[in-house]
Every structure is written in structure tokens, then in C-alpha cells.
C-alpha positions as CSV (number, residue, x, y, z in Angstrom):
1,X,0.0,0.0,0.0
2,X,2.7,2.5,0.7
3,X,4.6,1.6,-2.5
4,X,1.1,2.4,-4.2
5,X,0.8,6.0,-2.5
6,X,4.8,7.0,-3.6
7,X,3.9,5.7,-7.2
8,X,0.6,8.4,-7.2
9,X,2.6,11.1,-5.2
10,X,6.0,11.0,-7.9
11,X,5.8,13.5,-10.4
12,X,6.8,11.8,-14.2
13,X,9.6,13.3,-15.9
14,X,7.8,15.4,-18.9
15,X,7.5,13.3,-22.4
16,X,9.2,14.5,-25.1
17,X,7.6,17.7,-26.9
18,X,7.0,16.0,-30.2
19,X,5.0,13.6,-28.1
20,X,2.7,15.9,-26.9
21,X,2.6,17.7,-30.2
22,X,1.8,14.0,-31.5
23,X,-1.0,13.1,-29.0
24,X,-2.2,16.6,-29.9
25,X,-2.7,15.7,-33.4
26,X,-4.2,12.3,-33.0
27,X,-7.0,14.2,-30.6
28,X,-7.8,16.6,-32.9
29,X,-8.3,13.8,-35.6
30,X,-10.5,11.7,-33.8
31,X,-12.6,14.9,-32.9
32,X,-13.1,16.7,-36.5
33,X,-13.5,13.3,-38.2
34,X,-17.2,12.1,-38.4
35,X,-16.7,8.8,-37.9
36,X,-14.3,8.6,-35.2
37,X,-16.7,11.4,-33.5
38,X,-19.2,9.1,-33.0
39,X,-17.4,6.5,-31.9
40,X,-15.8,8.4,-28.9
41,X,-18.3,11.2,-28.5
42,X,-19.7,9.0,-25.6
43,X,-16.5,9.9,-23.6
44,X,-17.7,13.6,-24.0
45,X,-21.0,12.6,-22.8
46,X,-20.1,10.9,-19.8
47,X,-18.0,14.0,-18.6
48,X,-20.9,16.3,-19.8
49,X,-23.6,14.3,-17.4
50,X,-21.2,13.4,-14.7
51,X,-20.7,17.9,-14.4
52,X,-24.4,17.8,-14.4
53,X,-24.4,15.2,-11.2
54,X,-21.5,16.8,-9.6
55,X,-22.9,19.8,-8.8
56,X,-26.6,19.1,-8.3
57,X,-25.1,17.1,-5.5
58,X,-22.7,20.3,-4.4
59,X,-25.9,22.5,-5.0
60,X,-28.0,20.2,-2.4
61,X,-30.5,18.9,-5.0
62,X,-31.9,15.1,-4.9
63,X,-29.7,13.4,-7.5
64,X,-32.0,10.4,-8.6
65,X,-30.1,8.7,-11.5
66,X,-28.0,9.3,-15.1
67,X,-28.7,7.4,-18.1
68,X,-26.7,7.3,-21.5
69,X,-27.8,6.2,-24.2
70,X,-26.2,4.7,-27.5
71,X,-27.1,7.9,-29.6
72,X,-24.4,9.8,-27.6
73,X,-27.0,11.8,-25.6
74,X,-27.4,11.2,-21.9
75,X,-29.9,12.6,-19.1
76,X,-29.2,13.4,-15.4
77,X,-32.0,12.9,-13.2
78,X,-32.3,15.7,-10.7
79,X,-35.1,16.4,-7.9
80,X,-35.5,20.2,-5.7
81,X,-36.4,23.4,-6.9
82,X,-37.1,24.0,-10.7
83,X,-35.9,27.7,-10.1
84,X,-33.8,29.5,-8.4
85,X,-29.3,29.2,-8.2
86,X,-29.0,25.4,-7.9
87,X,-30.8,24.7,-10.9
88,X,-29.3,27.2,-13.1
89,X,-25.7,26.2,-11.9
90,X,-26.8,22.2,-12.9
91,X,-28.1,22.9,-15.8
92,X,-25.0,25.3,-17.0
93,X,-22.4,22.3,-15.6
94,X,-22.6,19.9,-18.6
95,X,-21.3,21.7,-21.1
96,X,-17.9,23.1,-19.9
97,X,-17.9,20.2,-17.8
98,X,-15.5,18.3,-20.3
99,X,-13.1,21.2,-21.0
100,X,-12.7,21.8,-16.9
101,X,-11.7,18.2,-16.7
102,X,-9.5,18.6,-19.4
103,X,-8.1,21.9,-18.1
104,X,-7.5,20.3,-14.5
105,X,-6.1,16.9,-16.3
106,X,-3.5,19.6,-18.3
107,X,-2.5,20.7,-15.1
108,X,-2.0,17.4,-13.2
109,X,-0.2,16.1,-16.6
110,X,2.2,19.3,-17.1
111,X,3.1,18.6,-13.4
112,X,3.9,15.4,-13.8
113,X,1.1,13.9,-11.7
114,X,0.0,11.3,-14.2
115,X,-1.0,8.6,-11.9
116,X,-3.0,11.0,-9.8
117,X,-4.9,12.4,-12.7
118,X,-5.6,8.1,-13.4
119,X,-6.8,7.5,-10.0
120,X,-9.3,10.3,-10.0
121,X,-11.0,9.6,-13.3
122,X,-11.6,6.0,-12.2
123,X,-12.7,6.9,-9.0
124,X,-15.1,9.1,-10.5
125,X,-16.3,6.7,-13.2
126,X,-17.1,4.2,-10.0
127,X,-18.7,7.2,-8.6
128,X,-20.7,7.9,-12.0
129,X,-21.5,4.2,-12.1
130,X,-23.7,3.8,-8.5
131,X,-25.9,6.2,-10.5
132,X,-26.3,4.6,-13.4
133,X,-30.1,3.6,-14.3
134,X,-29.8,2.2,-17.5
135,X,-28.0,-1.4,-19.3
136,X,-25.8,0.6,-21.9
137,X,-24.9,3.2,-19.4
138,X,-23.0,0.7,-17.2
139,X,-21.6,-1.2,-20.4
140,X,-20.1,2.1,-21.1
141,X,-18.9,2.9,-17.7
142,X,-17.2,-0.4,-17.4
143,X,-15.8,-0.3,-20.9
144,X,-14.4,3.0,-20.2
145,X,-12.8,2.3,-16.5
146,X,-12.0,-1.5,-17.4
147,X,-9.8,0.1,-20.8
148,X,-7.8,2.8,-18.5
149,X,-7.2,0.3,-15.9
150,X,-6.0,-2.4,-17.9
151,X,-4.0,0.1,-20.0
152,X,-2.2,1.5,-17.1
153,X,-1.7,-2.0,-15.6
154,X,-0.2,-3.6,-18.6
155,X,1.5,-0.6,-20.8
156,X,5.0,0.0,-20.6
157,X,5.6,2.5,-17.2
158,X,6.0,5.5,-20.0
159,X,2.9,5.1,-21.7
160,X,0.3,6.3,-19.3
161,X,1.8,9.3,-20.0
162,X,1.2,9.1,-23.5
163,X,-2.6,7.8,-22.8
164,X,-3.3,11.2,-20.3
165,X,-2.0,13.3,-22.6
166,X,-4.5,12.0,-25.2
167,X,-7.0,12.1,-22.8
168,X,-6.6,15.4,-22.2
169,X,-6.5,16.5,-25.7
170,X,-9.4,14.8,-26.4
171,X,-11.5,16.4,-23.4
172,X,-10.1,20.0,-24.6
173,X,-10.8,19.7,-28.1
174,X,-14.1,17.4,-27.7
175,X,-15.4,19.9,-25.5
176,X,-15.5,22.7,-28.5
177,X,-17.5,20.7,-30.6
178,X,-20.7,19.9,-29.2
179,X,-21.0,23.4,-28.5
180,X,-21.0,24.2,-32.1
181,X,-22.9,21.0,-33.0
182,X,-25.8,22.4,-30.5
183,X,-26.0,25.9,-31.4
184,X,-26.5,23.9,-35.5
185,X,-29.2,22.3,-34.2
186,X,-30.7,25.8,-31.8
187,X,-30.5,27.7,-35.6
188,X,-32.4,25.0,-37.0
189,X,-35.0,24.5,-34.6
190,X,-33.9,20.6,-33.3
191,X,-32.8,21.8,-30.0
192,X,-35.7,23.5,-28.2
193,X,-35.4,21.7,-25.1
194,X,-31.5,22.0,-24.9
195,X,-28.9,23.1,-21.6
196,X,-29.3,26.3,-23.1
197,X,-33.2,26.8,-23.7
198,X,-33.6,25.6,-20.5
199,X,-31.2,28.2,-19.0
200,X,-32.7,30.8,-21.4
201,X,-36.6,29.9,-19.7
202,X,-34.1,30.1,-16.3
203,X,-32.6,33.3,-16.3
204,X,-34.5,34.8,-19.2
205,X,-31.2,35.8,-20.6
206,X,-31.3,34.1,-24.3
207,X,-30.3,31.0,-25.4
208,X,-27.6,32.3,-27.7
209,X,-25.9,33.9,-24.7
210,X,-25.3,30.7,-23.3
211,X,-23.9,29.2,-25.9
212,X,-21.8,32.2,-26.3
213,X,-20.7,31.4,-22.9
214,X,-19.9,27.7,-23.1
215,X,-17.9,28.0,-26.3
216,X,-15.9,30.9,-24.2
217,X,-15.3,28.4,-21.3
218,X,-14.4,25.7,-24.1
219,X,-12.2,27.9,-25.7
220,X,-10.3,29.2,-22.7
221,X,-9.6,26.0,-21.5
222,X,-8.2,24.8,-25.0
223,X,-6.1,27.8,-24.8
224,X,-5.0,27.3,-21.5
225,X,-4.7,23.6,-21.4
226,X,-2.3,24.0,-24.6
227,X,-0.2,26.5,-22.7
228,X,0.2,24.0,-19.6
229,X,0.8,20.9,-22.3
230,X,3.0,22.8,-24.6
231,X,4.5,25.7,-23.3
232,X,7.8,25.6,-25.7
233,X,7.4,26.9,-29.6
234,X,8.1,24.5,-31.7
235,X,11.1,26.7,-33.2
236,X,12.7,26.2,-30.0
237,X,13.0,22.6,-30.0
């Protein structure tokens, strides 16, 4: 046990720039590609619902259940008042909840803390799973916990390093696109009872302002999360 708390408490020497600049690349592909979108975009979705849960639980409201769903949507199930600051905060959580994740996994990776950042996303996928109400919600949960663990467990040491920082990628640039994906659908009519809407019947500031809002929390994140990740110019190599 003590061997296990110096190996989460050592800080990883930092990978080689390229390497980053590499993970960086491979994120962005899997992101802007359609196909690959779909296939991961249920990683995005289980950070989006699990901000939702995190703080309905910090705001004091009755969390009842999540359930995802094999379209890439998901619902958190949430019980208090339908008004008022709690509510508001939950229903803004989901959509920069990705990009916070990623921002705080940037900083816990451009430390060095790679085994830390590990031990907290499975933690808070066992967390996620307890509140599960639905078969292909688990199946997900499992698949995604089961793949880190057994990646970390039999990987070379040096290659969870390489795994968080294409983690972290991903949750920085997939947190930009649903953003832009939902405000398509707002302009067309297709997302009426969205995060936004629903803050826009909330606060009775519009919809569009929130969007506004979650692609400038998206985008400062990227920004920031880049600067953490890759602080040297490539010139400078």
C-alpha cells in the first residue's frame, strides 16, 4: 500500500515535446472526423452528465439517476427546486464540464502527476457508475474504467503518459464541438429543449448567450490547457 501512494505522489519526468505535439494531433483527428466522432463522443457525454451530477449534488439537489444512451445523448435525473441558483448552476455544468476536466487533467499532466490524474477519473467513473439507471450506461462505464485500468496496468511505465495526454487532448478539443454542433441544431429549430433553452426559460437571458458562454469556457480551456501541455514553440525545440 505504501509503494502504491509513492507511485501516485511521484511526479513523471515530462514526455518528449513531439509527443505531446503527436497526442495533440491524433486528438484533434479523432474529434473533427465524423466517424471517429461518433465512436468516442460517448467519452464527452459521460463528462458532460457526470458535471451535471457533480454539482446538483454540491448545490443540495436530490440526484436520482444518469442514463446514457447509445445515440451519444445522456440525461441526469435531478429532484428540488425548478428555479432558483441550484438549478441554473446544474443545468450550466454539462457543457464546460468536459473542457474543466481537461483543463484540471493539463494541469496534473504538465506537473507530472499522471498517476493522480488516473486515480481520480476512475474513482469518478465508480462514482458515476452507482448512478447509473440504464444497461448501456453501465456497459459504457465499465468499458471506459475496465480500458484505462487495464492500460495502465499492462503498458510500458512511460505510456500512461502518453494515454493522459490523449485524454486530455481529447476532453479539450471534444469539449468545443458539441457546442458548435448544438448551437446547428438551436438555428435549425432541433434543440428547443436543450442546456441552453432551459437556462434561457431560467434566467431569461437568451439561449444564444449561453452558448456564447460555453464556447468561451471551451475555448479558454483549449487555450489554457495547450499552454500547460506545450509551453515551448516548436522553433525552440
Amino acid at each position: 500500500m505504501s509503494e502504491f501512494w509513492v507511485t501516485l505522489a511521484t511526479a513523471r519526468p515530462e514526455p518528449s515535446p513531439w509527443v505531446v505535439l503527436l497526442s495533440a494531433l491524433v486528438a484533434l483527428g479523432v474529434v473533427s472526423w465524423s466517424t471517429s466522432w461518433q465512436l468516442s463522443r460517448g467519452l464527452i457525454t459521460i463528462a458532460h452528465e457526470g458535471g451535471h451530477a457533480l454539482v446538483a449534488v454540491l448545490t443540495r439537489r436530490k440526484l436520482e439517476g444518469i442514463r446514457l444512451h447509445s445515440d451519444t445523448s445522456g440525461v441526469t435525473l435531478t429532484r428540488g427546486r425548478p428555479t432558483g441558483p441550484g438549478m441554473i448552476m446544474t443545468a450550466a455544468a454539462g457543457y464546460v464540464a468536459p473542457s474543466l476536466l481537461g483543463l484540471g487533467g493539463a494541469w496534473l499532466t504538465s506537473a507530472g502527476y499522471v498517476a493522480i490524474l488516473i486515480t481520480i477519473v476512475v474513482v469518478l467513473l465508480c462514482c458515476m457508475l452507482l448512478l447509473i439507471r440504464n444497461l448501456f450506461g453501465v456497459v459504457s462505464l465499465l468499458a471506459t474504467g475496465g480500458a484505462i485500468t487495464a492500460f495502465t496496468w499492462y503498458a510500458a511505465p512511460d505510456m500512461d503518459a502518453v494515454l493522459a495526454h490523449l485524454a486530455v487532448w481529447f476532453l479539450l478539443f471534444g469539449g468545443v464541438r458539441p457546442i458548435i454542433e448544438l448551437q446547428r441544431k438551436r438555428r435549425y429549430g432541433q434543440a428547443g429543449n436543450s442546456d441552453a433553452d432551459q437556462l434561457a426559460r431560467l434566467t431569461f437571458l437568451p439561449g444564444g448567450f449561453w452558448v456564447f458562454l460555453f464556447l468561451l469556457v471551451a475555448g479558454a480551456s483549449l487555450v489554457a490547457g495547450a499552454y500547460l501541455l506545450f509551453p515551448v514553440p516548436l522553433g525552440l525545440l
